[in-house]
N, C-alpha and C positions, 0 to 999 in steps of 0.2 A: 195251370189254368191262366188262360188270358187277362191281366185285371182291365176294368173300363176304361175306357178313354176319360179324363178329365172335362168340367167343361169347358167348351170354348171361351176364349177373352173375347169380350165386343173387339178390341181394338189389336187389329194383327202386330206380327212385330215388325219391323222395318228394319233397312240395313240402310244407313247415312254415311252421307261418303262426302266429296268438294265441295265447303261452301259457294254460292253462286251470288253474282250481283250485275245486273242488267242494267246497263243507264243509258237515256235515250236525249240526245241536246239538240236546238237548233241551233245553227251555227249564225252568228251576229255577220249577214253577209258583207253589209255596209262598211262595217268597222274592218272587216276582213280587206276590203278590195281598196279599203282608204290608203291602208297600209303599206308602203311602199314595197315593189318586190324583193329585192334584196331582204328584209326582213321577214320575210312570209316563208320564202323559201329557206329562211336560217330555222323559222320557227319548226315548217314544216320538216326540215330534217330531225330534226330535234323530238319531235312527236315520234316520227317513223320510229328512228332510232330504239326508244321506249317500246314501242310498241312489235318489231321485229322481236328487241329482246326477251320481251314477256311472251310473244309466241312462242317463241322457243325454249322456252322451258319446259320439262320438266310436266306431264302428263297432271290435269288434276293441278294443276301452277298457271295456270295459261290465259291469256289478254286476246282478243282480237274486236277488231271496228267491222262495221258492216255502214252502207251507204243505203237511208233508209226511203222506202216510195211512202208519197202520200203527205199527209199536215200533221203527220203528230211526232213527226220529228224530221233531221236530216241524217244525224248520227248514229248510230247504237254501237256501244260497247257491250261486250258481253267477257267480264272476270270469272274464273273458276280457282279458288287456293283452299290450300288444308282445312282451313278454318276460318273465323270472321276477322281476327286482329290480321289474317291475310288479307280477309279480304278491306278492309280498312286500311294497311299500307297502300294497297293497288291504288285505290279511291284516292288517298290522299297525295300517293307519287303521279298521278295522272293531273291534279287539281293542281301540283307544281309547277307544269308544263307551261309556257311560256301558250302554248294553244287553246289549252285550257279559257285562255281572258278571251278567246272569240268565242265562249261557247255559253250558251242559256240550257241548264237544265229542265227538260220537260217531263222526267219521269224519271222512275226507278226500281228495280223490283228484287229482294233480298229473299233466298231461299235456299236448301242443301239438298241435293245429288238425293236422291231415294230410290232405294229398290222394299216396295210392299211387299210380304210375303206370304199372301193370304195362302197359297199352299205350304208353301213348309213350315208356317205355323199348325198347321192341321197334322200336318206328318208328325212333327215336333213334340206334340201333344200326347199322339196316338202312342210315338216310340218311347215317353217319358214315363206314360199310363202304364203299358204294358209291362216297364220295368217294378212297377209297382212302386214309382214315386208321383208325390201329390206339391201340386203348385203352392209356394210360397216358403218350402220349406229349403233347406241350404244345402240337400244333394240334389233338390229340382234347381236351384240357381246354377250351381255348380257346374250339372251338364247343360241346362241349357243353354249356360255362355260357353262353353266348348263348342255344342253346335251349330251357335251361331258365327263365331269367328270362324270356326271354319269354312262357312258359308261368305262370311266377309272377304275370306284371302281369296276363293273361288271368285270374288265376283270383284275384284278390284279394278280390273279394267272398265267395268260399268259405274263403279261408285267414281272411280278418279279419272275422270275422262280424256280424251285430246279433245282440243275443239276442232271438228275434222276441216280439211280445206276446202268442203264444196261452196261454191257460187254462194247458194243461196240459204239466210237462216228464216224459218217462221217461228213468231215467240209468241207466246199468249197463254196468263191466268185460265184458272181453270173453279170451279167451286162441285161440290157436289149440292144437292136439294135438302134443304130441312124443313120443308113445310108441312103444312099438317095434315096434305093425304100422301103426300112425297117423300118422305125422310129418310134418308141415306143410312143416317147413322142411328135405325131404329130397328132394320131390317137384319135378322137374323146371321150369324158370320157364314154359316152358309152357304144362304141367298147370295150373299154377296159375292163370296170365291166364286158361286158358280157364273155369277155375270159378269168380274172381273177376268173368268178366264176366256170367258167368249168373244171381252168387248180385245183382249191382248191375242188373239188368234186374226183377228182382221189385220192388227199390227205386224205382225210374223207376213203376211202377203207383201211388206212392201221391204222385208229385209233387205240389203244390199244398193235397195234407192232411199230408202229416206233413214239418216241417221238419229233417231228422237232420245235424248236423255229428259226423263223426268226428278222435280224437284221438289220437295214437299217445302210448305210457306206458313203452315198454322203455324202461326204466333210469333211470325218474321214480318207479316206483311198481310194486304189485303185480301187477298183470295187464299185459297189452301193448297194449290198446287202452282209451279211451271213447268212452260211444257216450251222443249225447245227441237225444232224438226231442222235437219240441214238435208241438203239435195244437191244434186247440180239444175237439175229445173225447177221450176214451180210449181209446176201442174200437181206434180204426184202429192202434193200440198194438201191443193182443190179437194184432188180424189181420196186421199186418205181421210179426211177429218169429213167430206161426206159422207162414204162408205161406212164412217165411224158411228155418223151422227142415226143411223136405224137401228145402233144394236140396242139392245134395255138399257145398258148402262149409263150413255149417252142420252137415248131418247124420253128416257122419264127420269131422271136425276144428274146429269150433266148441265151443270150453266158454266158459260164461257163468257171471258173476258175479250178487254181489246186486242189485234191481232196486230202484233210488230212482224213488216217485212222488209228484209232488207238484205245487198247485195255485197258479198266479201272486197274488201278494202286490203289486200296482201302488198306489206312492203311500201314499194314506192308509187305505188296505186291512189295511196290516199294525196301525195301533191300531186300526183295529176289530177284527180275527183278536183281538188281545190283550187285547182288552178283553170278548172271548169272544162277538161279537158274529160271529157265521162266514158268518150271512146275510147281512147286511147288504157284510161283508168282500168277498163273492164277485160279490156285485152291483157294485160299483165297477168 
């Protein structure tokens, strides 16, 4: 005989993978262009350098600049490492950089790699139930951390990412609603799988153009998610996060933050961007 399924947790489990850290500067132009070029172009190698090498590392290890449109920044960094003392080296090996003193921080946003699991917490459940083990107890811990690691090795590509090399990154906070005809986190687990899986099927349409890693932020930082989309255009941007914004998930408990865009900076790209050279930069 089948035993019941346990009840659901409010709160699914998650699989956490690269801590993330997004930092957004303008660059002090004046100070920059005071500078004479022989030193700009020293400085400038010097950055590359760091920053080639930290591309190249090591999946889930990885640095790269992006050249930002719009007033709320010029620059964006975007770091992904094991952990946060990684990511605190990054920060602090970058804030060494002789490039660093042309640069005014205007933002920053701290978060880790998440994969939700509002389904295989379900299944999870179901297959624990049936064995006829009950939550809390140490052969339900037991297996459920077998099945979740093993869900972790399966999915390591997604928790420890590359930062791919498309053109283009879109970055932006994300919150769900807790108000008091709207609340997110009041709505049955469910409810919620079933609109989380609706609102992740729109997502599946843009496979192979738009590469999106999300990141979870409660209790890192101001919002509760990031959300980071890479492309080689923009557009599919536009079209995905509109297309996004009718499903329920979106439409009645989605709120969104500011939207960082900005254009990949590979190599020796970034002294030409700074050398005001943008065409040239983007050809690379």
């Amino acid at each position: 005989m089948t035993n019941a399924t346990p009840a659901l947790p409010m709160a699914p489990l998650t699989l956490d993978g690269s801590s993330a850290l997004h930092q957004m500067f303008r660059v002090k132009w004046d100070e920059w262009l005071d500078t004479d070029l022989q030193t700009r172009d020293h400085i400038a190698a010097e950055a590359i350098q760091w920053l080639d090498s930290a591309g190249q590392a090591p999946a889930g290890s990885q640095s790269a600049a992006f050249a930002m449109l719009g007033h709320k920044g010029d620059l964006l960094l975007v770091h992904f490492r094991p952990d946060f003392p990684g990511l605190l080296a990054a920060q602090r090996e970058f804030e060494g950089l002789r490039f660093a003193r042309y640069l005014e921080l205007r933002h920053s946003y701290v978060s880790v790699v998440e994969l939700g699991l509002y389904e295989s917490t379900r299944k999870l459940y179901e297959e624990l139930g049936a064995q006829g083990l009950a939550p809390g107890t140490p052969e339900w811990d037991s297996a459920a951390a077998a099945i979740i690691d093993r869900q972790r090795k399966a999915m390591a590509v997604r928790l420890y990412p590359e930062i791919p090399s498309s053109r283009y990154l879109c970055f932006y906070p994300m919150d769900k609603k807790r108000g008091e005809t709207k609340n997110w986190y009041s709505m049955p687990f469910a409810d919620r799988q079933r609109l989380m899986h609706e609102h992740g099927m729109i997502g599946r349409k843009y496979a192979g153009i738009v590469k999106q890693v999300i990141s979870g932020s409660i209790g890192f930082d101001d919002w509760e998610w990031g959300v980071d989309l890479f492309a080689d255009s923009p557009l599919p941007f536009k079209q995905l996060i509109y297309e996004m914004r009718f499903d329920e998930a979106s439409a009645d408990y989605g709120l969104f933050g500011p939207f960082f865009i900005g254009l990949r900076l590979p190599g020796k790209a970034l002294a030409l961007w700074l050398a005001g050279d943008t065409a040239a930069a983007m050809a690379v």
